[in-house]
Residue, then its C-alpha position, 0 to 999 in steps of 0.5 A: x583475887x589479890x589485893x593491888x598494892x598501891x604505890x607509896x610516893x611522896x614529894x621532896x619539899x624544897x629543904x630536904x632536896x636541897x639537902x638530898x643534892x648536898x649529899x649527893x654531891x659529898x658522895x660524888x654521885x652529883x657534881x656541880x655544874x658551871x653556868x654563864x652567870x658564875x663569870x659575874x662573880x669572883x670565883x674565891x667569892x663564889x665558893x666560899x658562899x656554896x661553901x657557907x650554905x653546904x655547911x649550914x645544910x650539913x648542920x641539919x641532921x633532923x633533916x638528913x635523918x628524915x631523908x633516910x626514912x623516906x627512902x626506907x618507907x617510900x617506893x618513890x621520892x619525887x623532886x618536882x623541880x630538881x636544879x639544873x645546876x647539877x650533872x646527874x649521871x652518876x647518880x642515874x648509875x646508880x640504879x636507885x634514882x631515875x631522872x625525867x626531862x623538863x620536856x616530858x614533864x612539861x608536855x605531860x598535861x593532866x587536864x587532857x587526860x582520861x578520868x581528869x574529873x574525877x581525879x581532879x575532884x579526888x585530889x582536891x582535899x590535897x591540893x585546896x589547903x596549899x592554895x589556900x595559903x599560896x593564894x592569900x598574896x592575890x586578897x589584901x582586902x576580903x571583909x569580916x568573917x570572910x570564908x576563903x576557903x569556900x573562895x579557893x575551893x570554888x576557884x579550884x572547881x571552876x578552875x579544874x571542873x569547869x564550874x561557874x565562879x558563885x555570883x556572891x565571889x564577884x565583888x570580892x574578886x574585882x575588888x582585889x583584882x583592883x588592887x592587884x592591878x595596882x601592885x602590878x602597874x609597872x609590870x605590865x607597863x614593861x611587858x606592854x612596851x616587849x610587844x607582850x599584852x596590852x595594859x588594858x588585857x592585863x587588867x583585865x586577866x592577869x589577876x585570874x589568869x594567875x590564881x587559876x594558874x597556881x592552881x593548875x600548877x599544884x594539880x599538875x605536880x601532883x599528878x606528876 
């Protein structure tokens, strides 16, 4: 029996799409979309900063050579956030590049797949470093020594394994979810006054409710 291939693929940061779009747009493969939000601004005034930023992209040749041996190695480059602001099919043309609908992104939800376990749990090395960082905004107070990396990792299995959140998170938890309400105060007073949740129920999810979002943001990417 043959080996199977697996399929090499790798995610676009940010940087390199920006720049991937850049040259793109130099080989007319994209074209530059105008959008409502252009009439604010005076058209010269507009150019001449896409016309700034493009030159400070085309001064990254580090980047652009990166690029190239990306599509040299990899059999699949992902951008997991392409900018609407771009006309692609010319790009789709080309044969070489395959554009998905925000809709059959966001419909596709990983969690209510089969073997969601143990992917979930075969990813979680990928995923916990990167929340680990995203996630230090949420904890302005932890004490000494603290391990916060067994903290995320227990939050992603609670978040994605349905595991029970360790008694010994809780103070540590509501103490920064106290501040957190804090910071976010004037925020929920405005949802409250749209008709969104109530102050009170923001107070009482919201500082859970996005750190387990987060976390089910990078899960779903990635399995993307």
């Amino acid at each position: 029996m043959g080996l199977r291939q697996m399929r090499q693929s790798v995610i676009l940061p940010e940087e390199y799409e920006h720049t991937l779009l850049r040259e793109a747009e130099k080989s007319g493969l994209v074209n530059v979309l105008s959008s409502p939000a252009d009439e604010l601004y005076d058209p010269i005034e507009l150019r001449q900063a896409r016309d700034h930023y493009g030159s400070i992209l085309d001064r990254k040749a580090s980047v652009r050579q990166n690029i190239f041996r990306m599509l040299l190695l990899f059999d699949e480059i992902i951008i997991d956030a392409a900018s609407p602001g771009y006309d692609y099919q010319q790009l789709m043309k080309s044969g070489a590049f395959n554009i998905i609908p925000f809709e059959e992104f966001y419909y596709n939800n990983a969690v209510y797949k089969d073997g969601h376990s143990e992917l979930a749990a075969h990813l979680k090395p990928v995923i916990v470093p990167v929340a680990e960082k995203d996630l230090r905004s949420y904890f302005h107070q932890l004490p000494e020594n603290f391990d916060f990396h067994a903290l995320v990792s227990d939050l992603y299995d609670y978040t994605l394994l349905e595991t029970k959140i360790p008694r010994k998170y809780y103070q540590v938890l509501e103490q920064n979810r106290a501040l957190f309400n804090a910071r976010q105060q004037r925020w929920f007073v405005e949802i409250a006054q749209v008709g969104g949740m109530s102050i009170d129920n923001q107070e009482k999810h919201r500082f859970l409710s996005d750190i387990t979002g987060h976390i089910l943001n990078l899960y779903e990417s990635l399995c993307w």
